[in-house]
C-alpha positions in Angstrom: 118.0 30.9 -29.7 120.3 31.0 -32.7 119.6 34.5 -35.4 120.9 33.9 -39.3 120.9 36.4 -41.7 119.9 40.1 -41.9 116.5 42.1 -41.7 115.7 45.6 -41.5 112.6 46.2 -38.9 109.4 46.7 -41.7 111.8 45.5 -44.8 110.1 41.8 -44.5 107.0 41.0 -46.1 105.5 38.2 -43.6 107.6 36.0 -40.6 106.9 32.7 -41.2 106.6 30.2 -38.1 107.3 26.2 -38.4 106.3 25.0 -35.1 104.5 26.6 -32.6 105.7 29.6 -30.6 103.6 29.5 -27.2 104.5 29.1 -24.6 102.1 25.6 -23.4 102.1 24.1 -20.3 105.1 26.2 -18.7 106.9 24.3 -21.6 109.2 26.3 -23.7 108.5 26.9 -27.3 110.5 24.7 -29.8 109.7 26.5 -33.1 111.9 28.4 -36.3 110.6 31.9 -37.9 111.7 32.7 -41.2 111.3 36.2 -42.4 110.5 36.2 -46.2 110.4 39.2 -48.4 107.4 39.6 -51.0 108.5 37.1 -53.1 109.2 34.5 -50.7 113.5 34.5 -49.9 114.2 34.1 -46.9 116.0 36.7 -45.4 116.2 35.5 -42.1 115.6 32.7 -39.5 115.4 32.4 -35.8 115.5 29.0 -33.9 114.3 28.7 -30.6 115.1 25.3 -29.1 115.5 23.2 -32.3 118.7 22.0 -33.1 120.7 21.2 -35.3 119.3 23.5 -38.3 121.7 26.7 -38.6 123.4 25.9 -41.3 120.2 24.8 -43.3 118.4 28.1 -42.4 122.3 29.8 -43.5 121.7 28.3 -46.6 118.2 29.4 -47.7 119.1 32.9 -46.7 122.3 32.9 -48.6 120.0 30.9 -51.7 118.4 34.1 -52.0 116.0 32.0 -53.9 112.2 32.1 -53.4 110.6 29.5 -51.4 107.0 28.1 -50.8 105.7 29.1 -47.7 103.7 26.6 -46.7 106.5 24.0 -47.4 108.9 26.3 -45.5 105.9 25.9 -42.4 105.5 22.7 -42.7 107.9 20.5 -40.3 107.7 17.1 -42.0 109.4 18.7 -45.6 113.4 18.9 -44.6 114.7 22.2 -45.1 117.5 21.1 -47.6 114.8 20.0 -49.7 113.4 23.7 -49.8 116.4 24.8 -52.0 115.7 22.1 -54.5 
């Protein structure tokens, strides 16, 4: 697991999940949550065995620029394009 960015406990307005976070078969969870304030910045993201996407996940919480959520779920939509 790999933690970017900043967020009080309660000062988020929803934790968004792309992937799934169960644990499935005795498999472990390959997912990334985002929390996203009321607007939809990201103010942080957590990675649990995917790789590879810290500095992407950096970026959209230093963006402080609001994103679509269900593009931000949604695994096939590369999260560079996010920022766009």
């Amino acid at each position: 697991m790999e933690y970017s960015g900043y967020v009080e406990p309660g000062k988020y307005d929803a934790v968004v999940f792309r992937g799934d976070p169960s644990i499935v078969d005795g498999k472990a969870p390959e997912f990334i949550a985002f929390w996203v304030d009321s607007v939809g910045r990201v103010l942080a993201g957590m990675n649990a065995n995917v790789w590879d996407v810290v500095k992407p996940i950096q970026n959209l919480v230093r963006a402080k620029k609001p994103v679509d959520r269900q593009r931000l779920a949604d695994p096939s939509v590369p999260l560079e394009d996010l920022l766009g």
